[in-house]
N, C-alpha and C positions, 0 to 999 in steps of 0.2 A: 552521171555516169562519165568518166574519164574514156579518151582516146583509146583504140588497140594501141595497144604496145607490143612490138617483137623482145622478149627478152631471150638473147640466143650466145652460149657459149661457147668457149675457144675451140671448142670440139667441133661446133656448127649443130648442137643440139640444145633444145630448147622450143618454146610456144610461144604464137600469138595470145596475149589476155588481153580480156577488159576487165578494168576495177572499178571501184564504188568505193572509192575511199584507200580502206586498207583493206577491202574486200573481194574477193577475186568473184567475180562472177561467172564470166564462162573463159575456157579456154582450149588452145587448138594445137597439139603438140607435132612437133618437125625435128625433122633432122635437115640438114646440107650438107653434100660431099660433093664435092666440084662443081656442076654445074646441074645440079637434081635435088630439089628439095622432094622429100617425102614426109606426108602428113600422115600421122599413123591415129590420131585419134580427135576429136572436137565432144567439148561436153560443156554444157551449161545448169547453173544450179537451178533445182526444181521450182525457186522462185521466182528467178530469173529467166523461166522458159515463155516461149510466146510474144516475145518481144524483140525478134530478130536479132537477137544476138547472134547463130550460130553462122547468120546469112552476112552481119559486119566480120567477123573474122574470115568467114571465106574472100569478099571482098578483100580484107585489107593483104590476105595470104596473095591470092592472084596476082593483087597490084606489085608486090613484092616481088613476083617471080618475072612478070613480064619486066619490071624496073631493072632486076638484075640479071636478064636473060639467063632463067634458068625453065627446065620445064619440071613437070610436078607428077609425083606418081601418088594416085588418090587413095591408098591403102585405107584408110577412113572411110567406114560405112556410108555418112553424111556426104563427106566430097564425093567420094564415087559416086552416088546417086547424083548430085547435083552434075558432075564431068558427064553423065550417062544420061540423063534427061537435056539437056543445054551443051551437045556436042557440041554445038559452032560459036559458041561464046568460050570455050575453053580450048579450039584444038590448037593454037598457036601454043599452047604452054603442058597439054598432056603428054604423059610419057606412058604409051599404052604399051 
């Protein structure tokens, strides 16, 4: 399994993925507009579930936002749950 990768266009839209080759296995869709990343969706293939995947792209998102001082609006079922269970691992970077 290959590294997250940020693949994020001119626009600042674009997803965290991981691959398996030429394979995308799960992925974690964003935008960025100045200084606000919003995550609007995380999904991992049915194969690929149970394997923390969806928990390394939250990781690698986070690391990103606190790296480029941005804060994060969890519009993602997944993030929000995890922003809403672990308030004080995330509140340096939520945008409630």
């Amino acid at each position: 399994m290959d590294p997250v990768k940020l693949n994020l266009g001119e626009k600042g839209e674009g997803a965290f993925v991981i691959m398996e080759g030429d394979e995308q296995l799960g992925e974690m869709v964003i935008a960025i507009r100045k200084d606000l990343l919003t995550v609007y969706h995380t999904g991992v293939l049915p194969k690929a579930e149970g394997k923390g995947l969806a928990k390394k792209l939250l990781l690698a998102m986070t690391d990103y936002a606190r790296n480029n001082h941005l804060k994060v609006s969890p519009l993602c079922p997944y993030v929000h749950l995890q922003f809403t269970h672990h308030p004080e691992v995330y509140k340096d970077i939520w945008k409630r």
